[in-house]
C-alpha positions in Angstrom: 67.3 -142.5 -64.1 64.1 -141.1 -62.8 62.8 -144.4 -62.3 64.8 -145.2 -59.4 64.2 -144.0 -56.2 67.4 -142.7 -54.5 67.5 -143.6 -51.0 70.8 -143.6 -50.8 73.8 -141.5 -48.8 74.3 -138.5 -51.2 77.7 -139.0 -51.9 76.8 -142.4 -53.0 74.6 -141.2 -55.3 76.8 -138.3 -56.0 79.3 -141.5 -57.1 77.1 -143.3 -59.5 76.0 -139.8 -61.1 79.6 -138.6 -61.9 80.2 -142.1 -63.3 76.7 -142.0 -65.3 77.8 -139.0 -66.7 81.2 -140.0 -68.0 80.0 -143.5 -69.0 77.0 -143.7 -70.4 77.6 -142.4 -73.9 80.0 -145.2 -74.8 77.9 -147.9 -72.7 74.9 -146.8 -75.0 77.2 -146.6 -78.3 78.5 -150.1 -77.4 75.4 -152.0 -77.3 73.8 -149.8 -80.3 77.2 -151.3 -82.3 75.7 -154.9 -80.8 72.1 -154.5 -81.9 72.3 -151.6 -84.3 68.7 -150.3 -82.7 68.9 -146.7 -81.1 66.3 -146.6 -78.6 67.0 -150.6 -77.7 70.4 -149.9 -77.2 70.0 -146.9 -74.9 67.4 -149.3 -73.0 70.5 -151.6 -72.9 72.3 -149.2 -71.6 69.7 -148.3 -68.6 69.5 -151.2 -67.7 72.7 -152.2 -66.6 72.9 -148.6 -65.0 69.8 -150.0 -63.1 71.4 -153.1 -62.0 74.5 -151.4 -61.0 72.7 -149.1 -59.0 71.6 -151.7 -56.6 74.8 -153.2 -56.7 76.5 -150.3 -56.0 78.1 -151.2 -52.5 79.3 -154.4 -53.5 80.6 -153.9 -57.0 84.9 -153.6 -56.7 85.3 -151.9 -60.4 82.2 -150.2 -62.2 83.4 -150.1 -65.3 83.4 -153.5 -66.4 80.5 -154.6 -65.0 78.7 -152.3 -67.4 81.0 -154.2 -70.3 
């Protein structure tokens, strides 16, 4: 996530961590089952952390958005 530039109220950003943390492993295990390709599955997996990101305020349920 050092890409993105967090300009964002920290507990917004303390929000999308926490849920980066917990999710991200079975976000990047699902798409490696879909494409079977380590590092293109955890570039899967960035980018719909990336588009959540800037998303963030408007997205209801995180979860399956990522899905």
């Amino acid at each position: 996530m050092a890409a993105l530039r967090l300009t964002s109220p920290p507990e917004v950003v303390a929000q999308f961590h926490d849920l980066y943390a917990r999710e991200y492993p079975k976000i990047a295990g699902y798409c490696f089952v879909l494409v079977r390709d380590r590092d293109l599955a955890h570039d899967m997996a960035q980018e719909a952390f990336t588009r959540l990101f800037t998303r963030w305020r408007t997205v209801r349920e995180p979860r399956p958005f990522l899905f």
